[in-house]
C-alpha positions as CSV (number, residue, x, y, z in Angstrom):
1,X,61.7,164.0,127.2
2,X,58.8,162.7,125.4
3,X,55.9,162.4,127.9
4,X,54.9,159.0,126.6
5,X,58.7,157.2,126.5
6,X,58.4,158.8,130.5
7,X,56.2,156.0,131.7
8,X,59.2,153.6,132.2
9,X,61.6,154.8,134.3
10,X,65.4,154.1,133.5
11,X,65.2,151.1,136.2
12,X,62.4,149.6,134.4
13,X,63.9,149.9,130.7
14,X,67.0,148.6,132.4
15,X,65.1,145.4,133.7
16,X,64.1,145.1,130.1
17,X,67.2,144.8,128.6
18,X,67.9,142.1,131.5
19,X,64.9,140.1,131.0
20,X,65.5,139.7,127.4
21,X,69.3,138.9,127.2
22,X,68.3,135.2,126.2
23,X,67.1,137.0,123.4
24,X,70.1,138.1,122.3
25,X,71.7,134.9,122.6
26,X,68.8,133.3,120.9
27,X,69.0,135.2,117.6
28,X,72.8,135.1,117.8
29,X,72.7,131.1,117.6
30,X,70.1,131.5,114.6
31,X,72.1,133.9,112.7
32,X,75.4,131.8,113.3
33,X,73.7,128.8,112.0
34,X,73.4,130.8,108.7
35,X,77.2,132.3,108.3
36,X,80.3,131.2,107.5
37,X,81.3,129.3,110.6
38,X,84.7,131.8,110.6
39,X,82.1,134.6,111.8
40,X,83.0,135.4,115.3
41,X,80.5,134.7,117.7
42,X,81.5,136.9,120.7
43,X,81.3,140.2,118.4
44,X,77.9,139.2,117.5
45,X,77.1,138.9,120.9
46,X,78.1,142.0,121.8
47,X,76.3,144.0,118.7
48,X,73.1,142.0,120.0
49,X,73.7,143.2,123.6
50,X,74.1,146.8,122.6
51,X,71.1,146.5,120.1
52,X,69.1,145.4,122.9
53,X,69.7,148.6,125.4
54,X,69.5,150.9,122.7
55,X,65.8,149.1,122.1
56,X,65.0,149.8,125.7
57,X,66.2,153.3,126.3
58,X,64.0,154.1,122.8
59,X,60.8,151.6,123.4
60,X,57.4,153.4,123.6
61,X,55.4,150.9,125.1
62,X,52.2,153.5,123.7
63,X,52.1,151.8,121.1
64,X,51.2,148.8,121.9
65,X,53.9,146.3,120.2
66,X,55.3,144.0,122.6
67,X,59.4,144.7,123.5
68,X,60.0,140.9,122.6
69,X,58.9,142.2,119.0
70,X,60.3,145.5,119.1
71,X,63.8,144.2,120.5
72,X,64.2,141.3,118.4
73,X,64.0,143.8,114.9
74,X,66.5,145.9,116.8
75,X,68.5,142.9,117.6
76,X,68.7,141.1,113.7
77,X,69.4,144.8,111.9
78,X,72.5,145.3,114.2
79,X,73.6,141.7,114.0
80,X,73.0,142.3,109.9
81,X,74.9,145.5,110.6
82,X,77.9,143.6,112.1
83,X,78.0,140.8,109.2
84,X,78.4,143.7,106.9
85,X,81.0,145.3,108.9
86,X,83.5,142.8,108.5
87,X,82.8,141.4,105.0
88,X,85.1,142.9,102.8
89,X,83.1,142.1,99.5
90,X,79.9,144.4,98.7
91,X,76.6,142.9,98.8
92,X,75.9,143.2,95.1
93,X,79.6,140.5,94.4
94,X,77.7,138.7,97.0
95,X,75.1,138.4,95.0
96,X,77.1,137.9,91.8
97,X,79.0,135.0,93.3
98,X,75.8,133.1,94.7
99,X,74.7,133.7,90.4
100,X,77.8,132.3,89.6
101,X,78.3,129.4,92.1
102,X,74.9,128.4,91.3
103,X,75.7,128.4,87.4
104,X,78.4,125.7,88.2
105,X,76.5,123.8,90.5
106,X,74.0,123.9,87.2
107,X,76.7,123.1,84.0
108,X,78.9,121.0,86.7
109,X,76.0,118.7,86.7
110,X,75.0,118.6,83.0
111,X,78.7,118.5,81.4
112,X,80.0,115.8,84.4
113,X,83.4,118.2,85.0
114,X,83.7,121.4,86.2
115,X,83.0,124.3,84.1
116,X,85.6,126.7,82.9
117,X,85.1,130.5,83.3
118,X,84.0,130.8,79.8
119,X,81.4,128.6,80.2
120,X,79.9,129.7,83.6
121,X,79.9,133.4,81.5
122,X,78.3,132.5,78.6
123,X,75.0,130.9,81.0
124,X,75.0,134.1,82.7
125,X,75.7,136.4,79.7
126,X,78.2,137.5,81.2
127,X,81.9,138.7,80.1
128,X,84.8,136.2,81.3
129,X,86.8,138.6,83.1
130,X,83.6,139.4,84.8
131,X,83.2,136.0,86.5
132,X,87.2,135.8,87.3
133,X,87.5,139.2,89.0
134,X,84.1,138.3,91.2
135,X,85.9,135.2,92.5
136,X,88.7,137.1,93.1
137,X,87.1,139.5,95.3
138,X,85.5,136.9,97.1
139,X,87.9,135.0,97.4
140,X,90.3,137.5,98.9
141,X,87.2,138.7,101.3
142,X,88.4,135.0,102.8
143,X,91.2,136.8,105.1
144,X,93.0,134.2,106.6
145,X,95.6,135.3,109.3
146,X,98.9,136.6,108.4
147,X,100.8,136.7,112.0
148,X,101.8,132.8,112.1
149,X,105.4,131.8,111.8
150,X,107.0,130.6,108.7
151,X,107.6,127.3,110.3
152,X,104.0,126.9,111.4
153,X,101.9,124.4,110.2
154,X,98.6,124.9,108.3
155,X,96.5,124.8,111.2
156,X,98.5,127.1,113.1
157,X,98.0,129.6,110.7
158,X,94.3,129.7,110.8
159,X,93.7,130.2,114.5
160,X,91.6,133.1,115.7
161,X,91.1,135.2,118.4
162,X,90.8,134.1,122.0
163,X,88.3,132.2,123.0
164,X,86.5,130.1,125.3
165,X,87.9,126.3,126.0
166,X,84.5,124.9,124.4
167,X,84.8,127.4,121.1
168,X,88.8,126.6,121.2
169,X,88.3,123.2,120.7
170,X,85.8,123.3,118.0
171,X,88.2,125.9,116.0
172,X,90.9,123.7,116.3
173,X,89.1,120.7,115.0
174,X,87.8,122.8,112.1
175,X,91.3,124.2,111.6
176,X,92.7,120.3,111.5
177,X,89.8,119.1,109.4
178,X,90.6,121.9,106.6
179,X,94.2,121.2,106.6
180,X,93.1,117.6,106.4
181,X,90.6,119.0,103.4
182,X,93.5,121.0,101.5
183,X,95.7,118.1,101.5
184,X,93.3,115.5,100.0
185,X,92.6,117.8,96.7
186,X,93.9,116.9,93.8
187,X,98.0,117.8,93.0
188,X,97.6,120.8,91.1
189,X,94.0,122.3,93.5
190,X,96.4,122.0,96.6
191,X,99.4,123.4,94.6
192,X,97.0,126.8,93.4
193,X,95.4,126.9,97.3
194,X,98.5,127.0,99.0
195,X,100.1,129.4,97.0
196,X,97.2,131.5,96.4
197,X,96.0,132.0,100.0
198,X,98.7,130.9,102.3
199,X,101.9,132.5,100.7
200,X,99.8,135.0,98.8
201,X,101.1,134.5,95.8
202,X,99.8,136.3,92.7
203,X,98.1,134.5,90.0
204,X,100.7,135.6,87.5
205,X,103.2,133.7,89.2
206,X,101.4,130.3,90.0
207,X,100.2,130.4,86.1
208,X,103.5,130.4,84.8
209,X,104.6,127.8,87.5
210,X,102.0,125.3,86.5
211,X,102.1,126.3,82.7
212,X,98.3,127.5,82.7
213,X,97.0,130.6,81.7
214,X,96.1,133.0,84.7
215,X,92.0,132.2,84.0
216,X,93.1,128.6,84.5
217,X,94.0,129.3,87.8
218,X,90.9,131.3,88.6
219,X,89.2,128.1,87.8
220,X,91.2,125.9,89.7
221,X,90.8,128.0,92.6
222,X,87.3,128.3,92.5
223,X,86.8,124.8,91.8
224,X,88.8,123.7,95.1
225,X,86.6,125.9,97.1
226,X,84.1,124.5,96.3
227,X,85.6,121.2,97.4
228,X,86.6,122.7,100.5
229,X,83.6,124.3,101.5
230,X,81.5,120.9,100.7
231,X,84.0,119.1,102.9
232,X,83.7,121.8,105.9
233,X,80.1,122.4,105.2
234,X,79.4,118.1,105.0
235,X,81.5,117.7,108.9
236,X,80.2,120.5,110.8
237,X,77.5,122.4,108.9
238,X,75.2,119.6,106.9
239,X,72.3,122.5,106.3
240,X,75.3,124.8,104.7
241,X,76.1,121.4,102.3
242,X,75.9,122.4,98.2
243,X,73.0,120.4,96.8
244,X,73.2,118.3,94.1
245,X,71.3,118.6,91.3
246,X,72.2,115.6,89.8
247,X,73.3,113.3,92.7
248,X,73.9,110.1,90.3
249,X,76.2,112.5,87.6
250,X,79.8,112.2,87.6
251,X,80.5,115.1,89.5
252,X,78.5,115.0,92.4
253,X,80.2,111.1,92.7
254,X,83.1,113.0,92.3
255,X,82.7,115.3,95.0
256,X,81.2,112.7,97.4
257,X,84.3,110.5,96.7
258,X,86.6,113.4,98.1
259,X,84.4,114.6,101.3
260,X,84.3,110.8,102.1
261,X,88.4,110.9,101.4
262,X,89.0,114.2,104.0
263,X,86.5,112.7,106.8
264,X,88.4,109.4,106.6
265,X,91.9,111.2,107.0
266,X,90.8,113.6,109.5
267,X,89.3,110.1,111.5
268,X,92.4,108.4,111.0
269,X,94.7,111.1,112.1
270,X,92.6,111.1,115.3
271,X,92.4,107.9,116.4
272,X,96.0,107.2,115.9
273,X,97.0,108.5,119.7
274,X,94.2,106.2,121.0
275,X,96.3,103.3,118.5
276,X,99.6,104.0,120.1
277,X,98.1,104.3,123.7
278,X,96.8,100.7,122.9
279,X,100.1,99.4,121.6
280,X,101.7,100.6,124.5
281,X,99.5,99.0,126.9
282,X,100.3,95.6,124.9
283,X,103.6,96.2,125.4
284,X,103.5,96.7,129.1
């Protein structure tokens, strides 16, 4: 053994990792506020955990760098480490998508509509099928659960793994809120999002059902993500929210007009127990 890492005994590097599990939690709760809110927070939990006894066995307190410091670099690479793990699209389509979602965001605001694949291509100099197959590979990186029942409802279908009553609750109103989300895009949007990620569905197929070409649909699936994602990111994740560039342009109105539509559905779907609870109390 290295006669330096000897001057903490195993009990010591053990009382280490226990002194600094708030650590752990702390960073997990940063990160978290950063990722899609479908990350699992218990696996990062558990990464950070492991993270943090690895940094004790392995700290050299020689060298004069406090274990808060040392621990907490351990801590973010493995919770990086996890991320990675179980994102099925490579960091460089990552990359290409934040270029391309940005280009929108950009053309969305100077044309008042959303941009077409072309378009979005020709600001990044970039070749259509370039900016339809990176969606695409995004998009299917969104796994959504495939073990519901055909007669379940929407929600059902997007319920994760087990979980506390506190975290239970807040995936289930997340779940309702996106159904609630899906249904208040426009007719032909909820049409290409149904089919495309609930009954998986190949492009091919939904193209020739709505009479489009299959880079129509590309478009209309990226274009109600980005609805989606404003409506998710506007209830429980403001900091997460798409900025407008143009906030007085006919899209941004647009997109306002439908977040404003989904959070008035999902209010009204919950107060209508407390509405028939109060009818029946007239009653009686």
């Amino acid at each position: 053994m290295n006669p330096v890492q000897s001057t903490l005994t195993i009990a010591e590097r053990d009382q280490l990792a226990v002194e600094h599990v708030p650590l752990v939690a702390h960073l997990v709760r940063e990160t978290m506020a950063r990722v899609p809110s479908y990350m699992d927070r218990n696996d990062l939990h558990s990464a950070g955990l492991l993270a943090l006894v690895q940094a004790a066995r392995s700290f050299d307190p020689a060298r004069g760098v406090p274990f808060g410091s040392y621990a907490s670099t351990r801590v973010r690479g493995a919770l990086v480490d996890e991320l990675r793990s179980v994102d099925w699209a490579s960091r460089s389509v990552r990359r290409k998508a934040r270029e391309i979602e940005a280009a929108r965001a950009r053309l969305a605001a100077v044309l008042g509509e959303f941009p077409d694949d072309a378009a979005v291509a020709e600001a990044l100099d970039l070749r259509r099928e370039d900016v339809v197959r990176t969606d695409s590979e995004v998009a299917r990186a969104q796994v959504l659960p495939l073990d519901a029942g055909p007669d379940a409802g929407f929600a059902e279908q997007l319920a994760g793994r087990d979980a506390g009553p506190e975290e239970a609750a807040l995936r289930a109103e997340r779940s309702h809120y996106l159904a609630d989300a899906i249904e208040e895009l426009p007719e032909r949007l909820r049409h290409v999002v149904r089919g495309y990620f609930l009954d998986q569905r190949p492009m091919a197929e939904l193209a020739a059902e709505l009479g489009v070409t299959e880079s129509r649909i590309s478009q209309l699936r990226a274009e109600a993500l980005v609805l989606l994602r404003d409506a998710l990111a506007g209830a429980f994740e403001p900091h997460l929210a798409t900025p407008h560039t143009n906030p007085d342009g006919v899209a941004a109105r647009r997109r306002l007009a439908y977040t404003s539509a989904v959070a008035s559905r999902f209010a009204a779907r919950r107060s209508m127990p407390a509405r028939l609870e109060e009818r029946v109390e007239s009653i009686a």
